[in-house]
GUTI-213071 format. One record per residue (C-alpha): x, y, z. Coordinates in steps of 0.02 Angstrom, whole numbers. Layout:
N
> c1, c2, c3
> X, Y, Z
...
***
This chain:
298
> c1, c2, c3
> 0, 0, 0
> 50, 154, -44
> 100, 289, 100
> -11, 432, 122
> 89, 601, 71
> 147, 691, 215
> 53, 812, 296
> 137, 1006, 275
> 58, 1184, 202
> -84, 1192, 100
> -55, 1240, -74
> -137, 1377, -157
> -214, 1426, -308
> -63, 1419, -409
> -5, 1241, -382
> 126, 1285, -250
> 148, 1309, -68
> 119, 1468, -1
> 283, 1424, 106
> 364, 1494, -48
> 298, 1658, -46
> 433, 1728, 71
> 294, 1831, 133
> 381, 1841, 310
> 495, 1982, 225
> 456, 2142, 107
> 597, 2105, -11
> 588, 1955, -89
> 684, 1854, -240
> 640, 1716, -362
> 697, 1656, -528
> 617, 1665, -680
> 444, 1700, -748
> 348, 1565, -688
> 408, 1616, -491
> 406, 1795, -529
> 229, 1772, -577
> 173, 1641, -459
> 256, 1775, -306
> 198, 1928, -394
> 12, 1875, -410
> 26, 1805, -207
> 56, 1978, -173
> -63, 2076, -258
> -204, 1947, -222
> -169, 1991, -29
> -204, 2163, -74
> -5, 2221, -64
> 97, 2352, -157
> 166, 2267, -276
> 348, 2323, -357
> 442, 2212, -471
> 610, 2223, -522
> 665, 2118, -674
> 851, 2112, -673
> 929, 2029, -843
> 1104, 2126, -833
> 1177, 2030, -996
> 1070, 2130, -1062
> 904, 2179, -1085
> 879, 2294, -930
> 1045, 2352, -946
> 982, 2401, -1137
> 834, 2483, -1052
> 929, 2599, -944
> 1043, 2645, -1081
> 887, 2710, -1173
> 809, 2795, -1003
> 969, 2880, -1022
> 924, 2959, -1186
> 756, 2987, -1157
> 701, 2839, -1257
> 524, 2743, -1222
> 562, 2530, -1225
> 426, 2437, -1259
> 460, 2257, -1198
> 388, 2128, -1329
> 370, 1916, -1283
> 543, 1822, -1388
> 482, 1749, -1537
> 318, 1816, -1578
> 267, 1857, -1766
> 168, 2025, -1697
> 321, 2095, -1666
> 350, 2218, -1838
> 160, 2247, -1839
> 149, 2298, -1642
> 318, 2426, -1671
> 232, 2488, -1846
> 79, 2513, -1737
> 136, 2639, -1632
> 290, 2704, -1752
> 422, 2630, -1646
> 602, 2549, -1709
> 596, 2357, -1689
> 758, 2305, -1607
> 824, 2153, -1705
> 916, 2005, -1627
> 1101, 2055, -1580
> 1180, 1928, -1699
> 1082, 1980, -1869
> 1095, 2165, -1853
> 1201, 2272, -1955
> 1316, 2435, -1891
> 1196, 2579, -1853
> 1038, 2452, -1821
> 956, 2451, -1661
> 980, 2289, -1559
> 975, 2215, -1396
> 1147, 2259, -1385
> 1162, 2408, -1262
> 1301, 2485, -1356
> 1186, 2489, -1533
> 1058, 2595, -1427
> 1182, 2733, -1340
> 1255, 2750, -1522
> 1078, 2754, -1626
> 1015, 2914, -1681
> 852, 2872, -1672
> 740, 2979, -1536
> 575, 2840, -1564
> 528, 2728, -1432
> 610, 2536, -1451
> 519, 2391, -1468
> 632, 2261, -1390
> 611, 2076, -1392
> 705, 1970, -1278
> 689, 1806, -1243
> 689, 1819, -1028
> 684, 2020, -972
> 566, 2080, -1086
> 476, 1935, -1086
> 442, 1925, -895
> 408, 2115, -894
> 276, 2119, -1028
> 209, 1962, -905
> 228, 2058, -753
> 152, 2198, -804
> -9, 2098, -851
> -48, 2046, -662
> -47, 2200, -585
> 116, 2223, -516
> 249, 2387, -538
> 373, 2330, -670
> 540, 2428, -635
> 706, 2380, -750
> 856, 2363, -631
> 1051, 2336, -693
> 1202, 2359, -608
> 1211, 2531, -706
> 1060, 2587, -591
> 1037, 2492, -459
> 1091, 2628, -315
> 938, 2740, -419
> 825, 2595, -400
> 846, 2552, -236
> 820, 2740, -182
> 662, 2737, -302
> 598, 2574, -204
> 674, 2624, -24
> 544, 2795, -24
> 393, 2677, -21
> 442, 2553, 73
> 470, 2706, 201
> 324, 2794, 178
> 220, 2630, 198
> 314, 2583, 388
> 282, 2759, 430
> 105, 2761, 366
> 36, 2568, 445
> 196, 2542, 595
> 211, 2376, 474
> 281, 2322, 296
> 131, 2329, 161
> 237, 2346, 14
> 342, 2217, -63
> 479, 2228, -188
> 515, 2079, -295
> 676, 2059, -365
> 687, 1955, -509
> 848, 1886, -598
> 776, 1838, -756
> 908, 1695, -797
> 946, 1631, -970
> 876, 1475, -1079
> 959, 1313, -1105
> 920, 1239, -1276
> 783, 1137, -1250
> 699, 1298, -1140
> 743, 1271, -981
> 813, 1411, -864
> 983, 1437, -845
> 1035, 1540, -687
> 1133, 1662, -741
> 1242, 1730, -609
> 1252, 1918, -675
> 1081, 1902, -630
> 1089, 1850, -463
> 1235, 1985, -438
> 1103, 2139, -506
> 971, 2073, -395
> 1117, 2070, -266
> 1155, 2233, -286
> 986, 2316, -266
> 948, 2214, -113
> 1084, 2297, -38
> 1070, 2465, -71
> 879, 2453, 4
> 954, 2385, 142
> 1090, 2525, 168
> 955, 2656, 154
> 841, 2582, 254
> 960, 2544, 396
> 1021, 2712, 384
> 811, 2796, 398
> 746, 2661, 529
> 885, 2582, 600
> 958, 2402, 633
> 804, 2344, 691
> 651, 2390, 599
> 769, 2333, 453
> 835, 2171, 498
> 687, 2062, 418
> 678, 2173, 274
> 784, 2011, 175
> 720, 1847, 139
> 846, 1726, 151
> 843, 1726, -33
> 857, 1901, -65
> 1003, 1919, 59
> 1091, 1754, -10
> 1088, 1870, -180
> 1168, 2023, -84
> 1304, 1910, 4
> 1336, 1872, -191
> 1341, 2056, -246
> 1462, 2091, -104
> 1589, 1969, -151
> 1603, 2035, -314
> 1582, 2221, -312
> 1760, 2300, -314
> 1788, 2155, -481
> 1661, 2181, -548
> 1698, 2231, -715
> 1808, 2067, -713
> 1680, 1956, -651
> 1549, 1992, -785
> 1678, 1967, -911
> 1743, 1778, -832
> 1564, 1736, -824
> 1474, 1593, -928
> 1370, 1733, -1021
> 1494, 1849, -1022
> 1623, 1757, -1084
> 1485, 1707, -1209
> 1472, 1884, -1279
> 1660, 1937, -1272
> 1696, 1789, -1384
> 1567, 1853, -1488
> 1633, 2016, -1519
> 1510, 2102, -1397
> 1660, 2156, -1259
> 1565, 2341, -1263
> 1402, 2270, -1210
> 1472, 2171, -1039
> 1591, 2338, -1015
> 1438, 2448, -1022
> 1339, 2308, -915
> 1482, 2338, -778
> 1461, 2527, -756
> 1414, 2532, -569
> 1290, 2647, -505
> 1325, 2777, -684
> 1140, 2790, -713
> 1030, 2887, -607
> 879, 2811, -748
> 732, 2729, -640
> 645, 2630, -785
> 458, 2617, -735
> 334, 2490, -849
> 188, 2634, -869
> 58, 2594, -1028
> 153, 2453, -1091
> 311, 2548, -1094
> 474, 2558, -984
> 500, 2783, -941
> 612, 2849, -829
> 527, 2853, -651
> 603, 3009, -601
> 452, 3094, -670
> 338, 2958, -581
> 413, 2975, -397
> 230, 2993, -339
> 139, 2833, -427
> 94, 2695, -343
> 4, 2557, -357
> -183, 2547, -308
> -215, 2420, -175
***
């Protein structure tokens, strides 16, 4: 006879146990889109404020706060899809085209084709995990916000006023940030952790921490970290004065310097240069520095 399965949490609507929600802690991390969607919709069904923060530092996001930089709108559009020339002609945008079939003075997903284009349209850019899992994101009600290693310090500060404002205005967290390292794709589809990811994510997670220590003290900010979020800001630390070498010895990096792409992981590595707060508002990604007020309703 077959044992009964053990007893342990119930699971919810979405298949899994809400055990991995990390809902004991405001900032939490998961990999991927099915997580980040799986954690983001926990949230928002329990009525919280809801900000998510893709991080896919080789390179969409970085690519996204490169063109925050310049003023430029990104639209994020799902890998693959046939809609994609029809949805840019739609709204008279420039269709990024796939790093390795672009020509000099095309728009890619390279970050060094958009800081050299000319162009002043808004991008449509396909990718196969950031842009995918932010056009997701944005569908279930959550605050999409592109974070890099370029802007995380900007990010953090962006994410560290509400998280303030909502201990000052309840004496409890209500809001919870969601940091996301979107990973890569094996061949047959499968996700790859990419550690670039994990040290973006990193990075963020501990600049929150820094400010928030620094407004409420050691205390009120000690369970700010999931164990997962803070395992990805132990990472960060242990790379942060290399990190310009690390991202070029890792498996994707390496995988674009050999490429030709060197520029893109050098431009990946610029710590902290952007002060670009890329906010997912009407299907696009805008600088949040003129959205410091919005929040989301809940």
């Amino acid at each position: 006879m077959a044992e009964a399965p053990a007893s342990g949490p119930p699971e919810d609507s979405f298949g899994w146990r809400s055990s991995h929600s990390q809902d004991r802690h405001p900032v939490r991390l998961d990999w991927g889109p099915d997580a980040a969607l799986a954690l983001a919709r926990y949230a928002v069904e329990r009525g919280g404020s809801v900000y998510a923060v893709v991080v896919d530092v080789l390179s969409f996001t970085t690519s996204v706060s490169v063109a925050a930089d310049a003023g430029l709108p990104v639209l994020p559009f799902r890998w693959g899809h046939d809609r994609a020339r029809e949805f840019a002609d739609e709204r008279s945008a420039v269709l990024a085209q796939p790093r390795s079939h672009t020509s000099a003075g095309r728009v890619s997903l390279s970050p060094r084709s958009i800081r050299d284009t000319k162009a002043r349209s808004a991008i449509v850019l396909p990718s196969p995990n950031g842009s995918t899992i932010a056009e997701k994101l944005g569908e279930c009600g959550a605050v999409v916000v592109a974070g890099a290693l370029r802007n995380r310090a900007a990010v953090a500060q962006w994410l560290s006023r509400r998280l303030i404002a909502h201990v000052a205005e309840s004496g409890g967290h209500q809001t919870v940030v969601l940091l996301v390292p979107a990973g890569e794709r094996w061949p047959d589809g499968s996700l790859r952790p990419a550690v670039e990811d994990l040290w973006g994510a990193g990075g963020v997670a501990a600049a929150i921490l820094e400010r928030l220590e620094v407004a409420l003290g050691d205390d009120p900010a000690s369970g700010l970290l999931s164990p997962e979020a803070h395992a990805a800001r132990l990472a960060y630390d242990g790379v942060r004065d290399r990190l310009p070498a690390s991202l070029a010895e890792c498996a994707s990096g390496r995988e674009l310097v050999e490429s030709g792409w060197s520029d893109d992981v050098a431009i990946a590595g610029e710590l902290d240069s952007s002060l670009s707060v890329p906010v997912l508002v009407d299907g696009a990604f805008r600088s949040g520095t003129s959205l410091s007020d919005r929040r989301p309703e809940g």
